[in-house]
N, C-alpha and C positions, 0 to 999 in steps of 0.2 A: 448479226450482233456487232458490239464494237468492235475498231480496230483498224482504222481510215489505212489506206493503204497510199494515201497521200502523206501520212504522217507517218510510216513505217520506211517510206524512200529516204525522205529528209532526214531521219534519224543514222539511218545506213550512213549514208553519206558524209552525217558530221561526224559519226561513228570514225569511218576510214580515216580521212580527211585527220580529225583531233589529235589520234593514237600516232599515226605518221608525225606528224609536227613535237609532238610531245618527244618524243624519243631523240628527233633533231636536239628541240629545246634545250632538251636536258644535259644532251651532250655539251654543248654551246656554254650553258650555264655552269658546268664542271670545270671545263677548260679558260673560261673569261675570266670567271669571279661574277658575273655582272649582277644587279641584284633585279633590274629590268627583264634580264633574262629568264629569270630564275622565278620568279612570278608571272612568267608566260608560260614556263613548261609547266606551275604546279594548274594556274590556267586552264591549262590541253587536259593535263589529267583528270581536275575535276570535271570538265566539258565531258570526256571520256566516256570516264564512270557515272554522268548522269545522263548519257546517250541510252549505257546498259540499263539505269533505271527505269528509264521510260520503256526501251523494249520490253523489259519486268510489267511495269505497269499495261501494255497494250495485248499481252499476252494474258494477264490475268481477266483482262476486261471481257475475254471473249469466254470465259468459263459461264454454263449455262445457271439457270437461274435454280436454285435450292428450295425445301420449305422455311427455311431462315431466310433467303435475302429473294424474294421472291420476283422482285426486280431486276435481279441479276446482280455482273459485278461490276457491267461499264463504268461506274464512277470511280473504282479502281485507277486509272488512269490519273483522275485528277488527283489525286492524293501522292501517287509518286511526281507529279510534274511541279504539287508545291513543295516537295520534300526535294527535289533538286532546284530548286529557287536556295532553298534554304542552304544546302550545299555550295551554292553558288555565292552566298551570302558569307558563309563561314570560312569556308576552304579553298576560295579565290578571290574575294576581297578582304577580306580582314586580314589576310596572309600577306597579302600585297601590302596592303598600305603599311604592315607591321616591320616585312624587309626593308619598306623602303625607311620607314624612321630609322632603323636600326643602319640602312647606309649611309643615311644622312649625319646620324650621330657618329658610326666610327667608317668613311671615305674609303677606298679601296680602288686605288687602280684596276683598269681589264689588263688584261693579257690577251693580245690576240683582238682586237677588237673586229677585224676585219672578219674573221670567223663568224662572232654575232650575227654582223652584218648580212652575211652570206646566207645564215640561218634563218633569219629573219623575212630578207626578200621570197624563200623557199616557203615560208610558212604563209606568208601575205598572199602569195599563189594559193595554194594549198586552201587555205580557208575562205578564198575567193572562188575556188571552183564549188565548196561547202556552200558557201551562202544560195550560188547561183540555182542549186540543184533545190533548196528551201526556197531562193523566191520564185522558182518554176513552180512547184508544187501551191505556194501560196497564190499564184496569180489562177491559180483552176479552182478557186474559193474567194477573189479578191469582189470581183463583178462589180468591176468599176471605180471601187472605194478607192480613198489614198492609203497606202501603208501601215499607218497612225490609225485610221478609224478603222480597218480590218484587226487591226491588233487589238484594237480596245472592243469592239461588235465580234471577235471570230470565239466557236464555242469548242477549235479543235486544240486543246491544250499543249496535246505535244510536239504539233507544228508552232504554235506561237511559244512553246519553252526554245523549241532549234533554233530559230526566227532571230530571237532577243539572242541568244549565246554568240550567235554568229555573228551577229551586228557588235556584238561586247569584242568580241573576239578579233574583227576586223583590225575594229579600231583600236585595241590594244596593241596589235602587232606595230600597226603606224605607227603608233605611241614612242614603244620598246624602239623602233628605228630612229625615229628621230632624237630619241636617247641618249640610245646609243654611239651616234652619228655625232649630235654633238660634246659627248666626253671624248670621244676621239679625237675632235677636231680642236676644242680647248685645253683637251689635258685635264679638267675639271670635271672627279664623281660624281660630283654634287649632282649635274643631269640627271646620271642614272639615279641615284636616288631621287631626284622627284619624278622622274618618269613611272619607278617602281608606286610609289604614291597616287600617282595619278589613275595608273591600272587601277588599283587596289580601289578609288570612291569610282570609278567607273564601273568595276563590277559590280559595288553595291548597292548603285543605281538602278543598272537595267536588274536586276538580282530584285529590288524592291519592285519594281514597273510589274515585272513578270508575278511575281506574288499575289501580287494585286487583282490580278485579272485573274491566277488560277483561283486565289480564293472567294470569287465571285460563285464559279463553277461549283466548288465544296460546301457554297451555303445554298445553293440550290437555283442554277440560273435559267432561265428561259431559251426557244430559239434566238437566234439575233431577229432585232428589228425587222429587216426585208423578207424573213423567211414567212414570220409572225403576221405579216402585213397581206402575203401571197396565201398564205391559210384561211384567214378572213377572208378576204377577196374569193377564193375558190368555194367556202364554202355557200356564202354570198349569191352565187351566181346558181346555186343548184337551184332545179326546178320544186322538188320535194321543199326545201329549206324558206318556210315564208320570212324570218327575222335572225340574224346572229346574235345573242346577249354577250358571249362569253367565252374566249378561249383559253386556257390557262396549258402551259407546257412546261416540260421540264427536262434536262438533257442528263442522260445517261452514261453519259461517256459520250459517243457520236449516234447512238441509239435516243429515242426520243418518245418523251411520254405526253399525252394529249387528252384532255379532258373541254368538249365542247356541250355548250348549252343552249339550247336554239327553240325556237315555237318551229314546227311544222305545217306545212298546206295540210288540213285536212281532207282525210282520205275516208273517213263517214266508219271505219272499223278500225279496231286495235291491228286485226292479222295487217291493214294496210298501212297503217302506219309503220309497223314493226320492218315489214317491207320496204318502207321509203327511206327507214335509217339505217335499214343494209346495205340498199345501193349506194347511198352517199358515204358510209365506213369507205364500202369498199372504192370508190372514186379515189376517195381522199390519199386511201392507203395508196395508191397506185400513184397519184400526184405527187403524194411525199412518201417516197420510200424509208426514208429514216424512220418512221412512226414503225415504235414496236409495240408500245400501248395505247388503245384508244377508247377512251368512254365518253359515250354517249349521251347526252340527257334532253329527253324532246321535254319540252313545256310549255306553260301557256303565259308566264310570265317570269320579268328579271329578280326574284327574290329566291334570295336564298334558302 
């Protein structure tokens, strides 16, 4: 059943990684004043708390299938991962961009800026050993693609929700330094307030990107292209299978639903037919392991 164990590292990971930085942050932002900083640590935390929701959502997903949801719950997943978009949306970028107006409107020296600073570098690590252990796990699903098209083509929501936080997250930190970096250097808040600003529409960027893609998932998406492309192809080549009309699939979470429609070689009896779209079930099953549902439908032509 669901429950990628490519997406449960990566979670780990940002999981440690966020909660550590956070606590830095927070400290940093007590002691400065900064408003930069302080929309980093709330940052960490929402990253956090939406690492635990996905665990939520990966653990729900493997619950078996009921007379109500007969399909299971794998879609469970995609539901918490656009529900931390959302999180991400509310509770670290509009938060951001809202300290940072508010510093911009009333200036506040740091105190300590060097501390920031320290905290900062610490976190830049930190969330860089985070990304690297996400793009390890990404590149064992990438197959070749750039970045960009695995993110917009991948059907694993909760490695592409860590994926985009991390990347938000990188680049926030750099942000927050060079901020901070230069209020200290001019003597002028003003930086940090638009640093904090700046956080704030960059979360709500990758925040909308990631939304996007999970709610492709939530309205009902298919495998990606090259999977979709190798299932044809496979089925194509079988000896029983004279024509493919039709493949339609649907993803369950990382579980995957299959409905093919195809003319058969005639085998001069029904028992032989029945026979020749066992064997190729079972092929197929074996080729794609993800297939938890598959129907069948031999015919003699493409109508509906």
């Amino acid at each position: 059943m669901s429950g990628s164990p490519n997406s449960m590292r990566s979670i780990l990971f940002a999981l440690g990684a966020n909660f550590s930085i956070f606590i830095a942050k927070g400290f940093a932002a007590l002691y400065t004043g900064s408003g930069a900083m302080l929309a980093e640590a709330v940052h960490s935390l929402a990253d956090a708390g939406n690492q635990l929701l996905l665990i939520l959502g990966l653990k729900q997903s493997t619950r078996p299938p009921t007379p109500d949801y007969p399909l299971g719950f794998g879609k469970s997943i995609f539901f918490w991962s656009f529900l931390v978009a959302v999180v991400l949306f509310t509770m670290g970028g509009m938060f951001s961009v809202y300290e940072g107006i508010h510093k911009f409107q009333h200036p506040e020296p740091l105190n300590s800026p060097m501390i920031a600073i320290g905290v900062l570098v610490f976190a830049i690590l930190a969330e860089a050993v985070s990304l690297w252990g996400c793009v390890r796990e990404v590149n064992k699903e990438r197959f070749g693609r750039s970045y960009w098209k695995w993110f917009r083509q991948s059907r694993s929501s909760a490695l592409v929700v860590v994926f985009g936080e991390d990347i938000a997250a990188l680049l926030g930190l750099v942000a927050a330094l060079v901020a901070v970096s230069l209020t200290m250097i001019t003597g002028n808040p003003v930086y940090d307030a638009l640093g904090t600003i700046f956080i704030g529409i960059l979360l709500l960027v990758i925040a909308l990107f990631i939304a996007r893609e999970v709610k492709a998932l939530l309205i009902g998406q298919g495998v990606d292209p090259r999977v979709l492309s190798e299932m044809k192809h496979f089925l194509s080549k079988q000896a029983e299978v004279e024509k493919v009309y039709n493949v339609l699939t649907l993803h369950m979470g990382d579980d995957v639903m299959v409905a093919v429609k195809a003319r058969m070689v005639s085998t001069g009896s029904e028992t032989g037919l029945l026979q020749a779209v066992n064997r190729v079930e079972t092929g197929f099953r074996t080729a794609f392991p993800q297939i938890v549902w598959l129907f069948f439908e031999p015919d003699s032509t493409d109508e509906n």
